[in-house]
N, C-alpha and C positions, 0 to 999 in steps of 0.2 A: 473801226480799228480791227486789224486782222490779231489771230491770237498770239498770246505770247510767244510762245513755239516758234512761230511762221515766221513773226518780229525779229528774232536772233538775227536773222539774217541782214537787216538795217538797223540794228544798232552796232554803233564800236565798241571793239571785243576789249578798249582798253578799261570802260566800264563795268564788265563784269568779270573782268580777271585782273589778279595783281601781278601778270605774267614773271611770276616767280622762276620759271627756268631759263630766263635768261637775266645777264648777272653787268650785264653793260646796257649804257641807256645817253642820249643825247635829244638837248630839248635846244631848237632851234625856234628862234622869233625874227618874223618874219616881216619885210614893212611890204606893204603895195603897191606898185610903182608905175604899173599899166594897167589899168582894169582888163581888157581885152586878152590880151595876152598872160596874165593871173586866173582869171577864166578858162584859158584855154591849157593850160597848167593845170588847175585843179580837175579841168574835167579828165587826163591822165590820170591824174591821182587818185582819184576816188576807188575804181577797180583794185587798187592795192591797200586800200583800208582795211585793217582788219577788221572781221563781223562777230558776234557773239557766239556766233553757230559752236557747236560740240567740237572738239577736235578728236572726238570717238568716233570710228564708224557706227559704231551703235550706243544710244548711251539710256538703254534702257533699265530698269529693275534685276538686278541677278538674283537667279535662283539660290536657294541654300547652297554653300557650296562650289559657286560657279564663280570663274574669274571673270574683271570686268573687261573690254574690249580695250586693247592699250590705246595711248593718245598718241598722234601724230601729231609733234608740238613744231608752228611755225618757228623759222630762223629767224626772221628778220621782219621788224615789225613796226609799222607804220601809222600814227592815229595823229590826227588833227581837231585844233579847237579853233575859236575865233574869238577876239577882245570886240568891246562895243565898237571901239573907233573901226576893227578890222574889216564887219559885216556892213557900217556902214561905205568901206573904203572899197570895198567887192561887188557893191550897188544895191544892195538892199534897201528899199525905200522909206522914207521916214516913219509913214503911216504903223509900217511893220515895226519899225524902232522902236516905238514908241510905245509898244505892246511888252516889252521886256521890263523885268522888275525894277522897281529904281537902282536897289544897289548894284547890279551890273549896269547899269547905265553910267553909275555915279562912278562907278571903282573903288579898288581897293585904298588908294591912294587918298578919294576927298575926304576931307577935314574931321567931320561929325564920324565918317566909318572909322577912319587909320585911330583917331585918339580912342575909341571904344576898342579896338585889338588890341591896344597899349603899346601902338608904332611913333614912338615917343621918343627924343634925346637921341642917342644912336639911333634906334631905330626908325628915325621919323623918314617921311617920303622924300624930301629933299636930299636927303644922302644916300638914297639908294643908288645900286649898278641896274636895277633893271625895273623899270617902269616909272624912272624920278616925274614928279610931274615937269619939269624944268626939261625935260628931252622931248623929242618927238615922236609919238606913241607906235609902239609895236603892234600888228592888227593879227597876226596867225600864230601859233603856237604850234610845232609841228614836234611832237613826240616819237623819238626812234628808239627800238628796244632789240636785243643782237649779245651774242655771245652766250652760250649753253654750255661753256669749262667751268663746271664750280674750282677746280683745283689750279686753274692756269688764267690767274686774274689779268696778264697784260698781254694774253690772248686775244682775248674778248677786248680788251679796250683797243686793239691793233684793229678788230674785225669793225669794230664798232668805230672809229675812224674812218676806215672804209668805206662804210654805208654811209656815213654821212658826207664823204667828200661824194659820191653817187651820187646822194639825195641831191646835196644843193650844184652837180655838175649840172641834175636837168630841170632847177627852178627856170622860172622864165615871169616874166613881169612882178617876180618879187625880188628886195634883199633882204639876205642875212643880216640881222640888226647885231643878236647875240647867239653864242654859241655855248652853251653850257654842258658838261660831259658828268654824268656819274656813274655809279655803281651800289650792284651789292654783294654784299658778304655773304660766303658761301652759310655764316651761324645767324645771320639775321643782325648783328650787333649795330648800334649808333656806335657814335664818336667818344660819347661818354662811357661806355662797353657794355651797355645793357640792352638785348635780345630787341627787337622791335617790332610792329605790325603784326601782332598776337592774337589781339581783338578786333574781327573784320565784321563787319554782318552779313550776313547770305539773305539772299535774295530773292523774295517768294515769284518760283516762278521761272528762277535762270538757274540758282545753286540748289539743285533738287537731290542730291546725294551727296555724303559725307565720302572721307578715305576710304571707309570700309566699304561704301556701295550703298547707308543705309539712306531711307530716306531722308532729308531733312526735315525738322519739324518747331525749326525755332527761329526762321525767318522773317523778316522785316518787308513790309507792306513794298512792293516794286517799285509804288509812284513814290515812295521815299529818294530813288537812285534814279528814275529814268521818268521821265515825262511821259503823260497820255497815257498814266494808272492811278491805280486807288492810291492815296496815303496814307500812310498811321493817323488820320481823321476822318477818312471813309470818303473822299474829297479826290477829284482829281487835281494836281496842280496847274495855277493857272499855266498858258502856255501863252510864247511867240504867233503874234496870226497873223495870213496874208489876205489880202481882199481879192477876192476871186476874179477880179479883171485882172491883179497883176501875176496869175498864174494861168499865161494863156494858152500853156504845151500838156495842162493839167497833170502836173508831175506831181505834186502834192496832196497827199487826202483831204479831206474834208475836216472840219473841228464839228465835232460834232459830243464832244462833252457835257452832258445833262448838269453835272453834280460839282461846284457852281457853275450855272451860264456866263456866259464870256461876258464881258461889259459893253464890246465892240459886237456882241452878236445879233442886237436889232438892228446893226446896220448892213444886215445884208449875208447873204451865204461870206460862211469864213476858209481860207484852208490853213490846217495845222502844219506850222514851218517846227516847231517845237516838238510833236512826234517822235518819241523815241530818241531823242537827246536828252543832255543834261547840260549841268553846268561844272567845270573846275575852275578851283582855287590854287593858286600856285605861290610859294613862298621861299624865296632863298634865304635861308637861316644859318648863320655861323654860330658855332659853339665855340664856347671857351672852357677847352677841355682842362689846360693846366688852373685856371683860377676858380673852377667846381673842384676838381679834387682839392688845391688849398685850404677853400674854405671845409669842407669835409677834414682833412687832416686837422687844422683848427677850433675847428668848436669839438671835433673829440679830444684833443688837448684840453681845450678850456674845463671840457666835462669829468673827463678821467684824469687830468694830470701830464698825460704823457699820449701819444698819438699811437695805436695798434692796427695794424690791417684791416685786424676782425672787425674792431669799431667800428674803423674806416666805409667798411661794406656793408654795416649794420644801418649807418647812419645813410649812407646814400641809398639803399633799398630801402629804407622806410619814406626818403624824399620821391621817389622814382613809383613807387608802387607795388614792384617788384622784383626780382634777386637777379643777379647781371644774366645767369642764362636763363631766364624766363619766367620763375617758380613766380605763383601770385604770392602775398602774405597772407596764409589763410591757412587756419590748422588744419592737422593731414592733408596736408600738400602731395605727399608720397600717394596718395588715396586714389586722384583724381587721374582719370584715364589721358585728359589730353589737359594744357596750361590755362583753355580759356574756359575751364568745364566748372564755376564756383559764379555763386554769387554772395551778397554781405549781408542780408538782413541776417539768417541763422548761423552761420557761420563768426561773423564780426561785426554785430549792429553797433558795438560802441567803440572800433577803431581803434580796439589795443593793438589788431595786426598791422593791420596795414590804415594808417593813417589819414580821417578825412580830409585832412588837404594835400597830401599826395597826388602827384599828377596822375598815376593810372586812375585813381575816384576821384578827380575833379573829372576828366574827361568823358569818365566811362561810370556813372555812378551805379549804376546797374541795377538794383532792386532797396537800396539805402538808401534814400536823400530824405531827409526831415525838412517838413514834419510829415512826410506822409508814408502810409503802410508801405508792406512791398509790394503789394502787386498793383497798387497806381502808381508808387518808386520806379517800377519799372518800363509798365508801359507810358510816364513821362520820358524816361529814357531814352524808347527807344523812337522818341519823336523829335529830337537832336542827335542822330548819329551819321556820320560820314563813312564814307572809303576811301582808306589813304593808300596811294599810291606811290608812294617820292619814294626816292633813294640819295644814299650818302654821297660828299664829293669832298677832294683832297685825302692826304694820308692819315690814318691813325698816328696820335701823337706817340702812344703805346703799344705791347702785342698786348689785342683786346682779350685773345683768348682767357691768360692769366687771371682773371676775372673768376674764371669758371672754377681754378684750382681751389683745393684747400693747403697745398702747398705755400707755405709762410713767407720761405726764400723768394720764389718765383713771385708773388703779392709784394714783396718789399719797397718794390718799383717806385709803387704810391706815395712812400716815405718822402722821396726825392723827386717827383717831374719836377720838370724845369719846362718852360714855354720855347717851342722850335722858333716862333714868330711864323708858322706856317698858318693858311686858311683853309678850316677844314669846317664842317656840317652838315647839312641835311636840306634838299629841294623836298621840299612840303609840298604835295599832290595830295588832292582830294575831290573824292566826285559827292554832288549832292544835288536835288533837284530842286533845295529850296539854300542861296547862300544865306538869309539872314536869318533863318530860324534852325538853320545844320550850324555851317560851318562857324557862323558869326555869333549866334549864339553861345556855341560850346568858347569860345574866345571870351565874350565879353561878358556873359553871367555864368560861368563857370570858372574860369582858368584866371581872370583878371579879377573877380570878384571877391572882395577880401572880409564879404560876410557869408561867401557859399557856405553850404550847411550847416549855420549858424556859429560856423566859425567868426573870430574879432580877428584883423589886421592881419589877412593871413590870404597870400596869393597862391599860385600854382609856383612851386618852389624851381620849376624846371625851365617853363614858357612865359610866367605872368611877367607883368609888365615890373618889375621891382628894381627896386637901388637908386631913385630918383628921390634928389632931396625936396623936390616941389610935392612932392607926395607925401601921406604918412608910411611911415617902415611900414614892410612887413615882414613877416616869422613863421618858417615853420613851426607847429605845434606835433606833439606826438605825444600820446596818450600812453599813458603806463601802471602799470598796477599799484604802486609806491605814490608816483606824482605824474606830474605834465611835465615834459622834458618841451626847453623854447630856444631855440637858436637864437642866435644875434640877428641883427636884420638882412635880410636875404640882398645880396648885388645881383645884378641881374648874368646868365651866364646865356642867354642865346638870342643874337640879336639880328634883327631882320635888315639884311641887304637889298630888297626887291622884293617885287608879284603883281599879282593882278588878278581879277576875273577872268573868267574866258565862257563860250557856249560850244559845248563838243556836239555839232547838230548829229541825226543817222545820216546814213546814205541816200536817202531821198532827197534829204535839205539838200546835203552836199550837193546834189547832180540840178536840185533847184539852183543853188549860188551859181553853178556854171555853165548855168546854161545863156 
């Protein structure tokens, strides 16, 4: 394995950037329809993947004092993944299939995974738009990102039409299955209007300096995000492998992984097709922005009498985590240099601020989770964490800013939504090297589990799987000096239309597939 450093250059940059300056984005699925000619497409393609590399010409340590070297940020930006069915529709052979974990093998979609994310009632797989098991499987994932006007949003979505009508003028041996467009906000806002993708993890190894230039020093194990490194168990993750006769142009390295050996490695030299990939997780999610605020205006009725703004946003940030423009709940807030700079054991071990079943500490429990101290709280943590990459789609039902005001008139809004019947939410992107101990884990024994930290009856108020009478309720719980404040039982407000697994290979793989 060559070093990290050297590696930038074959991994996809969409991995270790959430290409935050650009503010349009389109994910096209793709079916296979020639091998030959899909081959001979991808091997075009490949050259225009983005790599990891710096967009600094120099991105080294600054002196006391010295400004850092600006970034040369690409326009237009191009990354691809591959579904199980896809890699084998592109010719990869079984031997190698078969080396992949089960749950990308099995999909988002079978039976035992989808009722553990709680893709249940609406949300089950048969009523999905994208990835029903009842359709014919989508094999490529091709990710486009485009438009750098924070201030001229149908700019960007004009430019970003463009490159997409481009992209798929010069497919060749594939179709366009689906075509999905979003975006993001110039303040970061969901659909519900609270600040989003706050808590990222940097990357030992890729994210070596902060804003300021400093180093970083609070990074998460590489092989956590990218294959063919250490993990937060001292472990390389198992990888995809090819048997050395069927890489006869030897484009591939070698597997040569000590720390566990392969299971497949008594049979002979291996080569690592897994190298510096990962995998994503992709999820279309509609919100139901008028019937979250409802029930928010409602249970503050039930509780005060009469329904207030302030309430209003007191109750929904204690469900959320945290306050619509970003603030954690965590005393001296005003303290803290940047929003993700706090953790809970000293600050809130007993979740008078910010509430243990709240979605930011169901997701992100950080150095609190019972029964254990904080500094194995933590480093449990940080052995379940992803990178989310999604962004929003459809209109705000609201101007989300008003959120931010302390202005009363401007807030009054809330008193009165009424539902547009528009479809609006969030494509759910996330990278991890391991999906059922990252991404499926934080779903099924955190967010759906309605004893996490020894909580009773009480789901992720945002994302769990709630409002189903074949189940028992559940309730937000919120701790209070006086007493427990308990909602009525939660409906559920965001529900999955589609997703799937995918394998985002490097640029090795890639030039492996097409060859």
């Amino acid at each position: 394995m060559t070093s990290l450093n050297e590696a930038k250059r074959d991994i996809q940059g969409f991995i270790t950037s959430g290409l935050g300056h650009t503010y349009a984005a389109a994910y096209l699925f793709l079916r296979v329809t020639d091998v030959e000619k899909a081959k001979a497409w991808l091997k075009q393609l490949v050259p225009q993947v983005l790599t990891a590399e710096s967009w600094r010409k120099n991105d080294q340590p600054c002196a006391p004092g010295e400004e850092r070297p600006p970034k040369i940020y690409p326009e237009r930006i191009i990354s691809i993944a591959f579904s199980f069915e896809g890699l084998a529709a592109i010719g990869l052979s079984d031997a190698t299939l078969r080396t992949f974990p089960g749950e990308f093998q099995q999909g988002m979609a079978a039976g035992p995974r989808s009722l553990g994310l709680g893709d249940i009632g609406t949300s089950a797989p048969d009523a999905w738009q994208i990835g029903n098991p009842a359709s014919e499987p989508y094999h490529i994932l091709l990710l486009l990102h485009a438009g750098m006007d924070a201030s001229d949003p149908s700019a960007n979505q004009a430019e970003m039409q463009q490159f997409a009508d481009e992209v798929v003028a010069d497919l060749q041996g594939v179709d366009v299955v689906y075509t999905e467009f979003a975006y993001r906000r110039y303040d970061d806002k969901e659909h519900f209007g609270f600040k989003d993708g706050i808590s990222q993890p940097r990357i030992q190894g890729i994210n070596l300096y902060d804003g300021d230039g400093k180093p970083i020093t609070d990074s998460i194990a590489t092989g956590e995000f990218i294959l063919g490194y250490i993990n937060a168990f001292g472990l390389f993750p198992t990888v995809p492998v090819v048997a050395w006769e069927d890489d006869p142009n030897n484009i591939l390295p070698l597997y040569n992984n000590p720390r566990p050996a392969h299971p497949l490695s008594r049979a002979g030299h291996l080569k690592d097709f897994g190298a510096n990939g990962t995998y994503l997780v992709y999820r279309k999610m509609t919100q139901n922005v008028p019937a979250f605020w409802q029930f928010i205006r409602e249970e503050v009725e039930r509780m005060d009498g009469a329904a207030s703004v302030e309430r209003m946003l007191w109750l929904a940030s204690k469900m959320v985590g945290r306050t619509p423009n970003g603030d954690p709940l965590v005393p001296d807030v005003a303290a803290l240099k940047h929003q993700n700079d706090f953790n809970f054991a000293k600050s809130d071990a007993d979740g008078q601020h910010c509430p243990f079943g709240s979605h930011l500490r169901r997701t992100n429990p950080r150095d609190s989770f019972h029964p254990l101290g904080a500094e194995e709280a933590a480093t449990t943590t940080m052995k379940h964490r992803i990178l989310r990459r999604g962004r929003i789609y459809g209109e705000s039902l609201f101007d989300l800013k008003k959120l931010d005001s302390n202005n009363a008139a401007l807030l009054g809004s809330l008193l009165t939504l009424e539902d547009d019947g528009g479809e609006r939410g969030l494509h759910f992107i996330c990278v991890n090297a391991s999906i059922s101990r990252q991404f499926e884990f934080i779903q099924t024994n955190w967010a759906n589990n309605p004893h996490f930290n020894g909580m009773y009856q009480s789901k992720d108020p945002i994302i769990g799987d709630n409002g189903y009478a074949e189940q028992p309720a559940s309730y937000m719980h919120i701790p209070d000096d006086a007493c427990r404040v308990r909602t009525r039982p939660l409906p559920r407000f965001v529900d999955v239309l589609g997703g799937g697994y995918f394998f985002m290979p490097s640029l090795t793989a890639l030039r492996f597939l097409a060859q």
